[in-house]
KOLKENU-847122 format. One record per residue: residue number from 0; y, x, z of N, C-alpha, C, O, CB in turn. Coordinates in pm, whole numbers. Glycine has a CB too. Example, Ala and Ser with C-alpha at 12.3 -4.5 7.8 and 13.67 -1.06 7.14 Angstrom:
2
<fimi 0, <-569, 1319, 780>, <-450, 1230, 780>, <-330, 1320, 780>, <-332, 1424, 846>, <-447, 1131, 905>>
<fimi 1, <-225, 1285, 708>, <-106, 1367, 714>, <3, 1290, 787>, <114, 1341, 804>, <-60, 1408, 572>>
# end
This chain:
84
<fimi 0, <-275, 239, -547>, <-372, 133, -530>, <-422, 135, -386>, <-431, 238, -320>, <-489, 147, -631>>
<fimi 1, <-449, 30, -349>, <-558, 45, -219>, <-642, -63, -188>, <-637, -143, -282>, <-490, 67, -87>>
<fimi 2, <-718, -101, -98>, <-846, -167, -91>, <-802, -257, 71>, <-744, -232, 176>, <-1002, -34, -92>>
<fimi 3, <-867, -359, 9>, <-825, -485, 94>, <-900, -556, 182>, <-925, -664, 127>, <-790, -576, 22>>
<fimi 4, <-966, -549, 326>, <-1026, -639, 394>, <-936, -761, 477>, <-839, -768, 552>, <-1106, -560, 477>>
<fimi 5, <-1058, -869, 397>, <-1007, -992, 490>, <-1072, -999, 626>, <-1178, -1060, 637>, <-1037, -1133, 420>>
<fimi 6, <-1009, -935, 742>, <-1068, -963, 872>, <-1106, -1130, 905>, <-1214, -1171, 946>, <-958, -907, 979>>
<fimi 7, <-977, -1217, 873>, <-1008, -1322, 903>, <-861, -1430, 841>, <-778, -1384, 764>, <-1048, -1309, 1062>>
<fimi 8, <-856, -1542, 882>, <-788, -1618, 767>, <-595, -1548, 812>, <-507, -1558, 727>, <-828, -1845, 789>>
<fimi 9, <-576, -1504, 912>, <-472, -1451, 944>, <-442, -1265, 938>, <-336, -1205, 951>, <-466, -1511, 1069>>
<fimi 10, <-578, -1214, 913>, <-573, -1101, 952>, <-631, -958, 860>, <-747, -918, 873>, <-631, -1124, 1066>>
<fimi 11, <-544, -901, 782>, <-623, -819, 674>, <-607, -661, 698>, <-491, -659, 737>, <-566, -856, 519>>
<fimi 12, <-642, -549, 699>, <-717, -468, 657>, <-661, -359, 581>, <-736, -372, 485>, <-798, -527, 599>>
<fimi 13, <-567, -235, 540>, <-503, -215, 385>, <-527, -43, 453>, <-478, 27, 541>, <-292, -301, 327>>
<fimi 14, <-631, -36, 349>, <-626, 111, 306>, <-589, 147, 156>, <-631, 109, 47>, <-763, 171, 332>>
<fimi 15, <-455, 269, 213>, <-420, 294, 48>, <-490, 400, -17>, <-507, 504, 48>, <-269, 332, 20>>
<fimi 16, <-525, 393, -110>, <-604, 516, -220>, <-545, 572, -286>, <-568, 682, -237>, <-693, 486, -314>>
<fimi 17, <-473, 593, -376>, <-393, 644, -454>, <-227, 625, -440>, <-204, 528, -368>, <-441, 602, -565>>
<fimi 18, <-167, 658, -463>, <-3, 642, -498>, <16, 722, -616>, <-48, 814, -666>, <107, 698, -376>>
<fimi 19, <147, 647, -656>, <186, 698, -796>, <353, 780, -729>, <435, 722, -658>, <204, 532, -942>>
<fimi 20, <360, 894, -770>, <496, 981, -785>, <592, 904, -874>, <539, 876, -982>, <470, 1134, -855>>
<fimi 21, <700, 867, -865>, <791, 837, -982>, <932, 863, -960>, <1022, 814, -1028>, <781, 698, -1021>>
<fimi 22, <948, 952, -849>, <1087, 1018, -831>, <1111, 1116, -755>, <1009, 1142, -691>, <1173, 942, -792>>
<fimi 23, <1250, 1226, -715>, <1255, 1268, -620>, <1353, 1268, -618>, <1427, 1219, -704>, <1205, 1348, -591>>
<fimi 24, <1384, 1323, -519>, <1552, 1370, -482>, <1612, 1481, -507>, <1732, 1509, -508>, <1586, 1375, -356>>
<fimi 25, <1473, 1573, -537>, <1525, 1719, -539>, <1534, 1693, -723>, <1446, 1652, -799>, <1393, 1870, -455>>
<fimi 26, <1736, 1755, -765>, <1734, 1743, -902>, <1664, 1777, -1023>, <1639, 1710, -1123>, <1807, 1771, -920>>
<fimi 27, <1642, 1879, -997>, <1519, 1977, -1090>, <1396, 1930, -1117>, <1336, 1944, -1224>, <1475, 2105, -1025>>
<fimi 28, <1352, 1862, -1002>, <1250, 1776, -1014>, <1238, 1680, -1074>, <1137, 1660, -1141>, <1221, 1744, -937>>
<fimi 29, <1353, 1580, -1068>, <1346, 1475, -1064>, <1351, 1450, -1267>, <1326, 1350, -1333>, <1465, 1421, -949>>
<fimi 30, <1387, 1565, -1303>, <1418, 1561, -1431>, <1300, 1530, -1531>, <1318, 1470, -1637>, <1479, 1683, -1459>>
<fimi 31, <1141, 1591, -1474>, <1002, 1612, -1520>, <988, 1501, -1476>, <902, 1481, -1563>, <907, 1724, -1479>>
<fimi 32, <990, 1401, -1419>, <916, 1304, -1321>, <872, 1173, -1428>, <785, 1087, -1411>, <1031, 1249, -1176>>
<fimi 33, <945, 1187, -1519>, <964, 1082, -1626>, <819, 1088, -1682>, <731, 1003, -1687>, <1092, 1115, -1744>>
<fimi 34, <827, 1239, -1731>, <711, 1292, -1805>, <590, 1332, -1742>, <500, 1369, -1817>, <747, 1394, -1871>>
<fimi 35, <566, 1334, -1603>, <467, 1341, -1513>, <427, 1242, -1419>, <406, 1265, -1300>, <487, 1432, -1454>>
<fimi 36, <415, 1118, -1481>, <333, 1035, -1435>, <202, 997, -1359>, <156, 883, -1370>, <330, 1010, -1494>>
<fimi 37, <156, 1070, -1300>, <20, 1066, -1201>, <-6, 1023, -1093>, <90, 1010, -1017>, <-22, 1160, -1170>>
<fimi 38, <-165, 979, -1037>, <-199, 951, -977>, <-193, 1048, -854>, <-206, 1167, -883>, <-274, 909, -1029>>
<fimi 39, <-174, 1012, -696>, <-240, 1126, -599>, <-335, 1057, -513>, <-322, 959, -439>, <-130, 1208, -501>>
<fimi 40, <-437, 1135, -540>, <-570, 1037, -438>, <-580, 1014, -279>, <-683, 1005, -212>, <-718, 1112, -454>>
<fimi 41, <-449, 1007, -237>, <-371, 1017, -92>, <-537, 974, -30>, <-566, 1045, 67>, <-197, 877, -53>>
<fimi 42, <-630, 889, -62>, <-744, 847, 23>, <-894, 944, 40>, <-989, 942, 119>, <-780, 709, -40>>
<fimi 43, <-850, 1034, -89>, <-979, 1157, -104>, <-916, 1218, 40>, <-974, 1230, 148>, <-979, 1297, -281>>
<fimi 44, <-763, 1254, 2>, <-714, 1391, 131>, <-742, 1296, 259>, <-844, 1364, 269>, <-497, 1461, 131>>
<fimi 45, <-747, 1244, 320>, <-709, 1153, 409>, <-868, 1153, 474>, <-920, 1142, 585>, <-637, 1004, 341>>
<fimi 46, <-905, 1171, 347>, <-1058, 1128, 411>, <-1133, 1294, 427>, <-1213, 1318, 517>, <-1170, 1001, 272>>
<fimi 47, <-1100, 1370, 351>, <-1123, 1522, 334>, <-1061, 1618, 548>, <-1122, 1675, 638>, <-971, 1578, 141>>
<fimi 48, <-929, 1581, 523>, <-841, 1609, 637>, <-881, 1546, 761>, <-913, 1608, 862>, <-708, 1569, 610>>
<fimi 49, <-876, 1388, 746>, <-907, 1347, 878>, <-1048, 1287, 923>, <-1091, 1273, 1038>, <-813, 1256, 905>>
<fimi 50, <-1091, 1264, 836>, <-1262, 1212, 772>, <-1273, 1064, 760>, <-1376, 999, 745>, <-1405, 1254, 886>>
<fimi 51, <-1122, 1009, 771>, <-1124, 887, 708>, <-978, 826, 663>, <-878, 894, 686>, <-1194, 797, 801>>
<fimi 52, <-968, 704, 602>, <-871, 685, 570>, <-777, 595, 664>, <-836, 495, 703>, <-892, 653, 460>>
<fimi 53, <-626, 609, 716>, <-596, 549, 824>, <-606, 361, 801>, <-619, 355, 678>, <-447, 614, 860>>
<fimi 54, <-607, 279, 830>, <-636, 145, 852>, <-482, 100, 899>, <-427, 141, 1002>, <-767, 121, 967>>
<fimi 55, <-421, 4, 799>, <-268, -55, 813>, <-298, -173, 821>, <-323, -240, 721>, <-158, -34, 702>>
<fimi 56, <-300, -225, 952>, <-343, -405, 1006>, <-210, -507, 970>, <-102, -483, 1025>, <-370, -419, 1220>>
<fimi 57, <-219, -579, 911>, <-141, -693, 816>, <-172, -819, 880>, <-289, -854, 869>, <-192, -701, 649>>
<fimi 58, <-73, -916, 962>, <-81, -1036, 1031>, <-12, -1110, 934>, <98, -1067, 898>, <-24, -1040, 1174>>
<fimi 59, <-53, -1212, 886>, <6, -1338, 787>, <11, -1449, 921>, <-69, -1480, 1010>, <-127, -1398, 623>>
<fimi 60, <184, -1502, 876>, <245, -1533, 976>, <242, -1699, 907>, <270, -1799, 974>, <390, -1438, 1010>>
<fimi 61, <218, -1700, 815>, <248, -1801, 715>, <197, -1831, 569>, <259, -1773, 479>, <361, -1786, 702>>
<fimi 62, <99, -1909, 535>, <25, -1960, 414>, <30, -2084, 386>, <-12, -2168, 466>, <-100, -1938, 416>>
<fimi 63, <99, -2127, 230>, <50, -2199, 190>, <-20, -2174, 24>, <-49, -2060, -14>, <136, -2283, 221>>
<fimi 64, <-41, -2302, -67>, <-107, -2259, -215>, <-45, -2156, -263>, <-105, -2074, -332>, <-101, -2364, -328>>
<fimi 65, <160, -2137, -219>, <176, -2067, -341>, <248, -1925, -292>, <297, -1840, -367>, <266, -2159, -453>>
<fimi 66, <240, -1923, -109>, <313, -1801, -69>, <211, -1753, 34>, <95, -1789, 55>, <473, -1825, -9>>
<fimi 67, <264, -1689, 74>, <197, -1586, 177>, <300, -1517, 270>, <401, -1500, 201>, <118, -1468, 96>>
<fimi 68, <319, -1476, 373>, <421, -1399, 470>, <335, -1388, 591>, <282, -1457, 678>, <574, -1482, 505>>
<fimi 69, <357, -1213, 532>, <259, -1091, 649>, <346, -992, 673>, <421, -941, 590>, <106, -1002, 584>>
<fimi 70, <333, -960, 813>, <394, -857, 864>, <297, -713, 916>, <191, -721, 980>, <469, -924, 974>>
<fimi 71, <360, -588, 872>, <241, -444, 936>, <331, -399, 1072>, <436, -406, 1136>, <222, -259, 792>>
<fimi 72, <236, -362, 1063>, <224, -314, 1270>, <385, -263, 1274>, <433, -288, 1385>, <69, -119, 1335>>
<fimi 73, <497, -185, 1166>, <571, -153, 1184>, <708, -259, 1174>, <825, -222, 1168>, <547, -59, 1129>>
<fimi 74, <654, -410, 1174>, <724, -473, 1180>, <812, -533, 1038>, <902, -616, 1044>, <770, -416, 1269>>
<fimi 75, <761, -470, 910>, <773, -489, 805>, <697, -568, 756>, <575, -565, 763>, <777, -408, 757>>
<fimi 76, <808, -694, 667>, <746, -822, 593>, <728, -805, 463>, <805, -735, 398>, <824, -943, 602>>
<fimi 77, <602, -878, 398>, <562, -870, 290>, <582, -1005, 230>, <543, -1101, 296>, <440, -819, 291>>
<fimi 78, <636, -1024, 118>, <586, -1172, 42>, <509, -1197, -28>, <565, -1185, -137>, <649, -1228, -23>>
<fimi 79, <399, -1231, -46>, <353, -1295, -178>, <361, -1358, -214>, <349, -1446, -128>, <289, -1313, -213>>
<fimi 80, <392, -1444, -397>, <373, -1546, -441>, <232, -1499, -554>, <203, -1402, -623>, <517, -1605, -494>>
<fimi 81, <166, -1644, -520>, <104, -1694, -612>, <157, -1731, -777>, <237, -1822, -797>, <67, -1790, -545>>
<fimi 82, <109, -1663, -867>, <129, -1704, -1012>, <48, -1826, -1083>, <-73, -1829, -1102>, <96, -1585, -1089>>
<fimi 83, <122, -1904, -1109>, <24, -2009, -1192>, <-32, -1966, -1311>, <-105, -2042, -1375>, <92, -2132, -1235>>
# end
């Protein structure tokens, strides 16, 4: 999960809080993973370690009613659609 500021009509904000585990690579592992479903509060450590949580700035390049197209600082695009 993470938490969302609207800076402004182009410009948002994304701190993540939690992540969910649901695989690995290492085999042994990967075997429990099914059955160990959990949360990690990546935003407690983050905030514990560095005393806050890092800030991932999101530019929307493009809006209308039913999409959305934003890019993060690393140059990676996001889509959204709107559900009726």
């Amino acid at each position: 999960s993470a938490s969302l500021d609207v800076v402004d009509s182009s410009k948002w904000e994304l701190r993540v809080e939690n992540t969910k585990v649901k695989g690995s690579n290492l085999p042994l592992v990967n075997m429990f993973m099914d059955e160990l479903q959990f949360d990690l509060p990546v935003g407690n450590f983050y905030n514990t370690v560095q005393g806050k949580v890092p800030v991932i700035p999101m530019t929307t390049f493009y809006v209308d009613e039913a999409l959305r197209i934003t890019r993060d600082v690393d140059d990676n695009f996001f889509v959204f659609v709107r559900e009726s």
